[in-house]
C-alpha positions as CSV (number, residue, x, y, z in Angstrom):
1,X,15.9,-15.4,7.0
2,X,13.7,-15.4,10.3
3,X,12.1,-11.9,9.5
4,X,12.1,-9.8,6.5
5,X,13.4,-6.1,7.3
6,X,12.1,-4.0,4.6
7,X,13.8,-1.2,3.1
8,X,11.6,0.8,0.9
9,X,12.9,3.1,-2.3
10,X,10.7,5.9,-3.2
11,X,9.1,6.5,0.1
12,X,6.4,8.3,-2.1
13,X,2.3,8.9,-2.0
14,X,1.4,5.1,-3.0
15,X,2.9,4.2,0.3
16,X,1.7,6.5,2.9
17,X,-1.4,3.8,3.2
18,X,-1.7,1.6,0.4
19,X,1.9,-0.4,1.5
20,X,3.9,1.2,4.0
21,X,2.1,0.6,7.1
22,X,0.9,-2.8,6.2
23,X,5.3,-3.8,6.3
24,X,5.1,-3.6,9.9
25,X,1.4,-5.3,10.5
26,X,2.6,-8.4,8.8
27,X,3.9,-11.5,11.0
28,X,7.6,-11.9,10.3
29,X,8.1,-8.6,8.7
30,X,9.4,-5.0,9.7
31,X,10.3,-1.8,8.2
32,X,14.0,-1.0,9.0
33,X,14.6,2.2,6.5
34,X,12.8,4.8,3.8
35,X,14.7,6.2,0.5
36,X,13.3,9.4,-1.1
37,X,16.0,11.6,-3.8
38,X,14.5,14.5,-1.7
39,X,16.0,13.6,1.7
40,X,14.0,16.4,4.1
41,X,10.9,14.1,2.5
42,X,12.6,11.2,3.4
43,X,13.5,12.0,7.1
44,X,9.5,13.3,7.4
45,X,7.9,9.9,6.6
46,X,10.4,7.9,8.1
47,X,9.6,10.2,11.4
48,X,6.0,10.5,10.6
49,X,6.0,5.9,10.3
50,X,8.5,5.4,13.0
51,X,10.8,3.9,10.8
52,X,14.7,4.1,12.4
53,X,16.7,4.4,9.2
54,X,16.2,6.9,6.2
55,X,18.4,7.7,3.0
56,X,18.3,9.9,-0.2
57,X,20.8,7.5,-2.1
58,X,18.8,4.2,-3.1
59,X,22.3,2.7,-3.6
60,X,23.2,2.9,0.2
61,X,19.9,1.7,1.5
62,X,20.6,-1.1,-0.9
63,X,23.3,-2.3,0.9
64,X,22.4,-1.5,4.4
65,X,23.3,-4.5,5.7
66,X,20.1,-4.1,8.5
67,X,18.2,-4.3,5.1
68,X,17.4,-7.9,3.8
69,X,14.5,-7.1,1.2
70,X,13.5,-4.5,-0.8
71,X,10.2,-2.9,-2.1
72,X,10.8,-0.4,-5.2
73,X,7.5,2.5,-5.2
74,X,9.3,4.9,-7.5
75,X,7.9,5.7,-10.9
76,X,8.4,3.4,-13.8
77,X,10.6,4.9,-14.9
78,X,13.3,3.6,-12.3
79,X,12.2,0.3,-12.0
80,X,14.2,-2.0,-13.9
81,X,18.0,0.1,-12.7
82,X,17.0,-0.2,-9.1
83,X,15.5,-3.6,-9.1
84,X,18.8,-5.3,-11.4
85,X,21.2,-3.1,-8.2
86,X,19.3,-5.2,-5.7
87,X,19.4,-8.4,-7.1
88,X,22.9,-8.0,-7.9
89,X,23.0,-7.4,-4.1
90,X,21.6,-10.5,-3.2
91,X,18.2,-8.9,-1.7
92,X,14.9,-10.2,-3.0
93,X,12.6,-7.6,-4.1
94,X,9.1,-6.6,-4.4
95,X,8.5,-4.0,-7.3
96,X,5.0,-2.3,-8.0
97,X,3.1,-2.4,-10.9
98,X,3.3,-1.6,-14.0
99,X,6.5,-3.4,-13.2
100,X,8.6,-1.3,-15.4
101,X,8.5,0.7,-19.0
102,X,7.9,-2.0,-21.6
103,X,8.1,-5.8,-21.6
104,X,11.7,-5.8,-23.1
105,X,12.5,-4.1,-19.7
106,X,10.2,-6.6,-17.7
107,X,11.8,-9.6,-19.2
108,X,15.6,-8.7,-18.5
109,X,14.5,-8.1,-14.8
110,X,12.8,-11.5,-15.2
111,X,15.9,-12.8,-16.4
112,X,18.2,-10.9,-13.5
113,X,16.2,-13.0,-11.0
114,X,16.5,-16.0,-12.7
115,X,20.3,-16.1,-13.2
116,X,21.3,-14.3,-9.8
117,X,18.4,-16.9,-8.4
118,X,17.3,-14.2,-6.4
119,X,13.6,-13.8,-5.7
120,X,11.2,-11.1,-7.2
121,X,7.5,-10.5,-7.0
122,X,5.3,-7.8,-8.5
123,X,2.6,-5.6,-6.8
124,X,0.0,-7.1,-8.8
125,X,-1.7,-7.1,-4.9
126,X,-5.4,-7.7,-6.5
127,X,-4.8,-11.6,-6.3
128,X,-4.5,-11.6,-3.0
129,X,-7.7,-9.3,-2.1
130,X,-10.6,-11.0,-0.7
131,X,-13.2,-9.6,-3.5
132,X,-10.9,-11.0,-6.1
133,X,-10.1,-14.4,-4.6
134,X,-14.2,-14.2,-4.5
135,X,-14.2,-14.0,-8.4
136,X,-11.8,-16.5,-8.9
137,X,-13.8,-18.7,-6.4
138,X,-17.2,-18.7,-8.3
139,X,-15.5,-19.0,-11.6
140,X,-13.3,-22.3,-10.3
141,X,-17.2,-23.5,-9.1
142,X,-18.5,-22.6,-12.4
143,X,-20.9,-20.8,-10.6
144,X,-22.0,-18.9,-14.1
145,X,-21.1,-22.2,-16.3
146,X,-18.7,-22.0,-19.4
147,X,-17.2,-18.7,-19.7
148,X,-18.1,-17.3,-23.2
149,X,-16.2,-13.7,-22.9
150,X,-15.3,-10.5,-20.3
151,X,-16.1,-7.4,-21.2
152,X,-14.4,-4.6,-19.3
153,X,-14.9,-0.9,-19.4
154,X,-12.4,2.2,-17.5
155,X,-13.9,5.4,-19.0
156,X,-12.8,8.1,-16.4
157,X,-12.8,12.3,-17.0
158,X,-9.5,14.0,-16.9
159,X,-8.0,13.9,-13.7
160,X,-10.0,11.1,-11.9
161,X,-10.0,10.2,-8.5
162,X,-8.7,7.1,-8.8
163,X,-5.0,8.2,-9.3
164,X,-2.8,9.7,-6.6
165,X,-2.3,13.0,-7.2
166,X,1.2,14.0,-7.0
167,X,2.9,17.3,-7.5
168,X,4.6,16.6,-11.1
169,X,1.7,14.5,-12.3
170,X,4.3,12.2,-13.7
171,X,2.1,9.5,-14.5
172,X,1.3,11.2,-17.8
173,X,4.7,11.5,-18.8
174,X,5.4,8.5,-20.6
175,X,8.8,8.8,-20.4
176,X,8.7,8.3,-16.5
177,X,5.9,6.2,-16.7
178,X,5.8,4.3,-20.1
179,X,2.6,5.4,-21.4
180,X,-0.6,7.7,-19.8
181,X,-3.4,6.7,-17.4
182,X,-3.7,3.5,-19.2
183,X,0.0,2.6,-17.9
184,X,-1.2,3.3,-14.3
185,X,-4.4,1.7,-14.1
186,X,-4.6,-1.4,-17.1
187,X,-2.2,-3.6,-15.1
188,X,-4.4,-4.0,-12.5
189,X,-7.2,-5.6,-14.8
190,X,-5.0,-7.6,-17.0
191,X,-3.0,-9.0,-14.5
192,X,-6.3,-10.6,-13.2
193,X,-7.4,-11.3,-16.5
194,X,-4.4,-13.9,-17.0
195,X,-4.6,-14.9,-13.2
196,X,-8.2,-15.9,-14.2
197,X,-8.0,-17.3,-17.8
198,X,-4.8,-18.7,-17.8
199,X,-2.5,-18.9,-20.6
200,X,-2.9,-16.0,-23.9
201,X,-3.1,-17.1,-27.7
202,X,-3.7,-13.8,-29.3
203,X,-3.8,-10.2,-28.3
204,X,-4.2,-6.9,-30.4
205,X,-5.0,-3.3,-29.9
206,X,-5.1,0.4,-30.6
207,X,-4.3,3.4,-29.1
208,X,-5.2,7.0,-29.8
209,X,-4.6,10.3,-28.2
210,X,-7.9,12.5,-28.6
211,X,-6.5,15.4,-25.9
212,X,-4.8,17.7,-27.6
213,X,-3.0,18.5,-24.0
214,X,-1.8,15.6,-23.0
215,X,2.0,13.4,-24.4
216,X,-0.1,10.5,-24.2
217,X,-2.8,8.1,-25.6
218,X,-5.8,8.9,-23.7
219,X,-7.9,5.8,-25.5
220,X,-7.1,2.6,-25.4
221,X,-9.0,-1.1,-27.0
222,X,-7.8,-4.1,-26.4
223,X,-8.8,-7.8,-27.2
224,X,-7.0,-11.0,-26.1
225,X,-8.0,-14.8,-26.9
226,X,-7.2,-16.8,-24.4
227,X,-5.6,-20.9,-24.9
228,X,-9.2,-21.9,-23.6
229,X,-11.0,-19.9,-26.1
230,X,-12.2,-17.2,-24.0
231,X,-12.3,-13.9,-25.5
232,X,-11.5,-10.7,-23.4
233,X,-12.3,-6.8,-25.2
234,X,-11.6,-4.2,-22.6
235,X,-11.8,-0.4,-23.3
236,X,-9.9,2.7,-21.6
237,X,-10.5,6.1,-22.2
238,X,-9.9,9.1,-20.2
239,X,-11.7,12.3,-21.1
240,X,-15.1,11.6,-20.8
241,X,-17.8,13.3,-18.9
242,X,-17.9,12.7,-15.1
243,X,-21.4,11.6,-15.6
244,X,-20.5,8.8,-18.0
245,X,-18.0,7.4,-15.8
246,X,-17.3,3.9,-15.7
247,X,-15.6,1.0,-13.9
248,X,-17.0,-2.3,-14.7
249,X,-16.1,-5.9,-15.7
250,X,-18.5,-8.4,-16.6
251,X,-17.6,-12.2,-17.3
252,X,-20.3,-13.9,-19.4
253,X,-20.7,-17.6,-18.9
254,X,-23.2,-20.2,-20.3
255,X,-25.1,-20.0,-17.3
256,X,-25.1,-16.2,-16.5
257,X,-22.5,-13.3,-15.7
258,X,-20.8,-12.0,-12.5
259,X,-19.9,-8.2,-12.3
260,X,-17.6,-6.4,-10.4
261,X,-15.7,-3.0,-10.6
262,X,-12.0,-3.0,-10.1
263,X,-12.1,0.2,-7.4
264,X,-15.1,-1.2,-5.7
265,X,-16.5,-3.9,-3.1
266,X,-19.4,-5.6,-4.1
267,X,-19.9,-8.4,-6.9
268,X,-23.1,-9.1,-8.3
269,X,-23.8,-13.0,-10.1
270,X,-27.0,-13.0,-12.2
271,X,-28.0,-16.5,-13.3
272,X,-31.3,-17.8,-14.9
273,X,-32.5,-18.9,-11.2
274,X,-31.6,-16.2,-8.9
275,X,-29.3,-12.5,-8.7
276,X,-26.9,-12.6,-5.9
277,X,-24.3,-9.8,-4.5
278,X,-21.4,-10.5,-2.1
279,X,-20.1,-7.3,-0.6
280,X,-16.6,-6.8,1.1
281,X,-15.4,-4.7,4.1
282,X,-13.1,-2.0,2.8
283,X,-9.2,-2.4,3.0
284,X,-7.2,-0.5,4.9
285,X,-3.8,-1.0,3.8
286,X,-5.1,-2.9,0.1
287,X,-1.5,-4.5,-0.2
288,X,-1.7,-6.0,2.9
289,X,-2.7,-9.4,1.9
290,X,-0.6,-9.4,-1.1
291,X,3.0,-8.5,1.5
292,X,1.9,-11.4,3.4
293,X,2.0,-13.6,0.6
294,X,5.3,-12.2,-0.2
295,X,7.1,-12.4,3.1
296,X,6.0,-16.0,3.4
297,X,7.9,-16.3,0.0
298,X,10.7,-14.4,1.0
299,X,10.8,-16.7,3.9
300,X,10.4,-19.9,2.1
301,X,6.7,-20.8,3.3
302,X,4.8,-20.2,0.3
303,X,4.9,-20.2,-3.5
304,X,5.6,-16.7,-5.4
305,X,2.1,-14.5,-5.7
306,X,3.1,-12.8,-8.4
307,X,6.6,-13.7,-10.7
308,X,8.4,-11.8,-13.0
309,X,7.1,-14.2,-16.0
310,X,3.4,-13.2,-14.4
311,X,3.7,-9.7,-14.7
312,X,5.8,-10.0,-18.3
313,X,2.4,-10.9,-19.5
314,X,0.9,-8.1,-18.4
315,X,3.6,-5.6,-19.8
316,X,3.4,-7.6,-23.5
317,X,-0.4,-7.1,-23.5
318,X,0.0,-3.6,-22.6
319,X,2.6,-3.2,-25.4
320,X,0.8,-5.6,-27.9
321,X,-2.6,-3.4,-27.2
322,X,-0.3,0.5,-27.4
323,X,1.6,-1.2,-30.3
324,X,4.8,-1.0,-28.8
């Protein structure tokens, strides 16, 4: 392949900015066709993004043969089905995150791409983001020394900002979306946790539900030990009060800490000597970087930014920390 032509499945809120645009702003990339089930919303955003082709049959766009690669956006819930359908059709595939319902699901799309030996990343699209890289930087310098420990905290109020609001609110419906707020939000942090620390020993958890409205834990702990002996806690909960609010992750070194939020821009570094921030413009299409990284994968000019075996991790944590 010369350039990758896109065609998305679930031509939903997540890509109205996030991804969508950022297909055609890429070098060597293009967005050919939309599928939405509801086809009247399918023909609006593929007028609405000056895309030429849309469907409401995933199974058609599929096998457009204008179509060489596919992105999946739906819920969960539909990951694994649609994802197996295009490998079988020869079409690598980028899938978001979490990358499906459960690791058991995860690792037989894993295992698809592996004996079809088609390719398949996973949206995991903070590795790629300037801020992150940052982190990643002053921890490979060892900017803070030794890392002792990380200690994350999520606590949003009901309804935060920080999820896309969408008409069914499927996202706490763990059928669709394999578990509450938690599902939606945790494999962003893990995900960086093992890009950072490398390989896991040990992880345990618990979940709770303390809403008595919701199908879903609402409260979620979490610890891993890391190979290295690094230990990770991270807690999730979301029904506190909007003035207790939190997004924060701190890695403790021998030397100091750096702090960062995971829906921010600025990360501070405190040592013995000096504090220090480093603060970043903004994205406006966050996956951007991340697609680039993936079309140059696609196209044979880089390594894989984010594998199945990555992002099974993520899913076994989540499961090991729910008790799956």
């Amino acid at each position: 392949m010369e350039e990758i032509r896109w065609g998305i499945i679930g031509c939903g809120d997540v890509t109205e900015v996030k991804s969508g645009p950022a297909f055609n702003k890429v070098n060597n990339s293009k967005l050919v066709a939309v599928m939405r089930r509801d086809g009247d919303k399918a023909a609006d955003y593929a007028k609405r993004h000056q895309v030429p082709k849309w469907y409401d049959n995933a199974s058609q766009l599929i096998n457009d043969p204008e179509v060489n690669a596919i992105y999946i956006a739906t819920p969960p819930l539909q990951h694994e089905a649609y994802t197996i359908e295009a490998l079988k059709a020869g079409k690598p595939v980028y899938v978001e995150k979490p990358m499906t319902l459960d690791a058991s699901a995860a690792q037989r799309m894993t295992d698809a791409a592996n004996n079809l030996k088609v390719k398949l990343c996973v949206a995991h699209y903070r590795r790629a983001q300037p801020i992150f890289l940052k982190v990643k930087e002053l921890l490979a310098t060892h900017t803070i020394g030794d890392v002792r420990l990380v200690r994350l905290k999520m606590l949003q109020s009901p309804n935060p900002v920080l999820i896309a609001k969408t008409a069914d609110n499927w996202r706490i419906n763990p059928v669709i979306s394999g578990g509450g707020l938690f599902h939606d939000l945790a494999p962003h942090q893990l995900d960086l946790m093992t890009y950072y620390f490398g390989d896991v020993k040990n992880a345990m958890g618990i979940s709770t539900r303390q809403q008595e409205n919701t199908e879903v834990d609402d409260l979620v702990a979490g610890n891993i030990l890391f190979a290295n002996g690094i230990v990770f806690s991270g807690t999730w909960c979301f029904s506190v009060a909007s003035k207790d609010q939190a997004d924060i992750c701190v890695i403790y070194g021998s030397k100091g800490h750096i702090s960062f939020p995971m829906f921010g821009n600025k990360i501070t570094v405190t040592t013995d000597q000096s504090t220090e921030e480093y603060v970043f413009e903004p994205l406006q299409h966050v996956q951007q970087p991340m697609i680039e990284k993936v079309v140059d994968y696609f196209l044979g000019k880089g390594q894989n930014p984010c594998s199945g075996e990555d992002a099974l991790i993520t899913m076994q944590l989540m499961d090991d920390f729910t008790r799956k």
